[in-house]
TIBA-698719 format. One line per field, with one value per residue (C-alpha): residue number from 0; y, x, z. Coordinates in steps of 0.5 Angstrom, whole numbers, m for minus. Each point is the difference from the previous one (the first is absolute). Example, Ala and Ser with C-alpha at 12.3 -4.5 7.8 and 13.67 -1.06 7.14 Angstrom:
% TIBA-698719
seq = [0	1]
north = [m9	7]
east = [25	2]
up = [16	m2]
This chain:
% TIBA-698719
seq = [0	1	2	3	4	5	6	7	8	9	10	11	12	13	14	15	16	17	18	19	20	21	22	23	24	25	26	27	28	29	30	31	32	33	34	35	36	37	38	39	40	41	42	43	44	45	46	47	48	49	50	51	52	53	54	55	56	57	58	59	60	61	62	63	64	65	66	67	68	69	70	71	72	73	74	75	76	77	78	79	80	81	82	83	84	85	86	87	88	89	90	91	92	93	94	95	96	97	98	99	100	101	102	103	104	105	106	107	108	109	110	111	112	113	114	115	116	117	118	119	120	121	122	123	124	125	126	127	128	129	130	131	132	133	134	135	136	137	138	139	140	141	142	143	144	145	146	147	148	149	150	151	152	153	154	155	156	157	158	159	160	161	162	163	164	165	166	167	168	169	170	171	172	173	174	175	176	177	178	179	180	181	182	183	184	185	186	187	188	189	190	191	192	193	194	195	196	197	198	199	200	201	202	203	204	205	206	207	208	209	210	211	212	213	214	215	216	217	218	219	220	221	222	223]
north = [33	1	m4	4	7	m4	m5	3	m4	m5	m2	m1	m8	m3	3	m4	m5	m1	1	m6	m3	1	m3	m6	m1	1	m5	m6	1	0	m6	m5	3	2	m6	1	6	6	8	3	m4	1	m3	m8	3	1	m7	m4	4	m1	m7	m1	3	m4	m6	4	0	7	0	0	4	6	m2	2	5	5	1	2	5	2	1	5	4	0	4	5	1	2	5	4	0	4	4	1	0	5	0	3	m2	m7	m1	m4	m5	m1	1	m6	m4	2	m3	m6	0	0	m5	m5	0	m1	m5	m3	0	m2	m6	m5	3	0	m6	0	3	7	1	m2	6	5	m1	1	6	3	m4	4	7	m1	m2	6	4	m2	0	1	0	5	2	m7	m4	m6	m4	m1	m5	m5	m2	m2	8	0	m7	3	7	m5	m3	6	4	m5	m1	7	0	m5	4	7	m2	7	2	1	m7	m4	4	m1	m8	1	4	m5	m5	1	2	m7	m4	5	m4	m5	2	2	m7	m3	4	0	m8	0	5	m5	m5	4	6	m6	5	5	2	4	6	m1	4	6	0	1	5	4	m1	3	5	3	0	4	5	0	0	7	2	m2	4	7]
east = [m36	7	2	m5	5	7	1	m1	m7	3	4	m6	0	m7	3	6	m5	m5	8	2	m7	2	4	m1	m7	4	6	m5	m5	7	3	m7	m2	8	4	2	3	0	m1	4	5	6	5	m3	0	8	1	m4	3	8	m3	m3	6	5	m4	0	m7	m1	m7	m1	5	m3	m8	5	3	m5	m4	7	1	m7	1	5	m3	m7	4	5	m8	m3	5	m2	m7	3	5	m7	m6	1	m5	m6	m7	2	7	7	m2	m8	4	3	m5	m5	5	1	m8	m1	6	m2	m7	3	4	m6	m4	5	3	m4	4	6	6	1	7	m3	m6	6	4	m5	m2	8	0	m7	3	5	m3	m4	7	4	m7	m1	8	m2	m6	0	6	3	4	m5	m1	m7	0	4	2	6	3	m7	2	7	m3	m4	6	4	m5	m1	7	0	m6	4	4	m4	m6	m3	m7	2	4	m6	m5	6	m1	m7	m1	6	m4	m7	3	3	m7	m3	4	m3	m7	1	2	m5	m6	3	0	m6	m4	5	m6	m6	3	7	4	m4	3	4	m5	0	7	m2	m6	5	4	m7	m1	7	m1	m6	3	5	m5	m3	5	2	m7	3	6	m3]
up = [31	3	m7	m4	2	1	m6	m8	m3	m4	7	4	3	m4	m7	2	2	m6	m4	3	m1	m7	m1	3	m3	m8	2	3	m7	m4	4	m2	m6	m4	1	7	m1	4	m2	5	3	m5	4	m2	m7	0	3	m5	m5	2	1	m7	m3	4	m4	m6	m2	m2	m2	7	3	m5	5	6	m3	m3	7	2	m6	0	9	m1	m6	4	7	m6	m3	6	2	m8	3	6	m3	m6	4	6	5	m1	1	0	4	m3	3	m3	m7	2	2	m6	m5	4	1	m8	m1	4	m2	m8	2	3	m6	m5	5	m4	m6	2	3	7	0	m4	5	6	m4	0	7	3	m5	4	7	0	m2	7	4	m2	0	8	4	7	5	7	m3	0	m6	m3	m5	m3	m4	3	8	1	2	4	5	1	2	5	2	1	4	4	2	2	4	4	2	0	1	m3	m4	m6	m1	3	m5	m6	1	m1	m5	m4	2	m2	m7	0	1	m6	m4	3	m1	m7	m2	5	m3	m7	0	3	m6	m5	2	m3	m5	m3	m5	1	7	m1	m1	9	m2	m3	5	6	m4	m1	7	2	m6	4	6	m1	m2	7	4	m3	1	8	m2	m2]
């Protein structure tokens, strides 16, 4: 409840965790299902494309290059959606999340249409929409659609509960922790769905983002 009065609803822990979720769920079904390739983490797409232009493969280094492109283009379109679409009924972030929703679900029924680069390209542009849409939880920098910043904040907040050994650090360690094992279950129930639905996975991403869609309208019920 303290959370409820304190922190702004898209800031709210299981937001940040159904986020991560997300994402973890989208890159496992993109890593078995589109060449071993992952939707969000655009760090491996910038070294596979320095590697591919190092060997001078070019067709190659486009795949790499066009989620990267397409990365970049989703956050600048994000903040049109805020700058276009104020908060009204649905907030700025509900904006988002309803075009990330639309997208994923049309990538999904047209994967089969379309090469594995395309569908990763379209997934980083949606991907990053989410990213720029969600900045913090509790009023603290996080990355929701991949976890290396998250596992830093674990290990820096614990270093300082070494020293301090205060409540707010311990709940920090917590609260990153328990974003970075949503990744984990994304993925684990993403691989586990992929048994049954195959391609068609994909539609558990659009459901988790409906889920965190609603969400948003009940906690400002809590809120009025």
């Amino acid at each position: 409840m303290l959370e409820i009065n304190k922190h702004p609803v898209h800031e709210r822990l299981p937001i940040a965790l159904l986020l991560a979720m997300n994402s973890g769920f989208a890159d496992a079904y993109t890593f078995q299902h589109q060449d071993d390739r992952f939707a969000s983490l655009q760090t491996g797409n910038i070294i596979q494309a320095g590697i591919a232009i190092a060997k001078g493969n070019i067709s190659e280094t486009l795949s790499f290059v066009l989620p990267i492109l397409f990365f970049i283009l989703g956050a600048c379109f994000n903040g049109f959606l805020k700058h276009n679409f104020k908060a009204g009924k649905l907030s700025t972030q509900q904006h988002s999340i309803l075009v990330q929703i639309l997208g994923i679900t049309t990538v999904n029924l047209i994967s089969n249409q379309i090469s594995s680069t395309a569908v990763i390209t379209l997934l980083s542009f949606f991907f990053a929409i989410q990213l720029d849409a969600f900045p913090k939880v509790r009023g603290l920098p996080f990355t929701s659609v991949m976890s290396t910043g998250n596992l830093r904040s674990i290990g820096a907040n614990l270093a300082t509960y070494f020293y301090k050994k205060d409540q707010q650090t311990r709940q920090n360690i917590i609260l990153f922790s328990l974003i970075v094992l949503s990744f984990l279950f994304g993925a684990l129930v993403s691989t586990l769905l992929s048994y049954f639905l195959h391609n068609s996975t994909l539609l558990g991403s659009s459901v988790i983002l409906i889920v965190i869609f609603l969400l948003i309208f009940d906690f400002s019920k809590q809120n009025s």
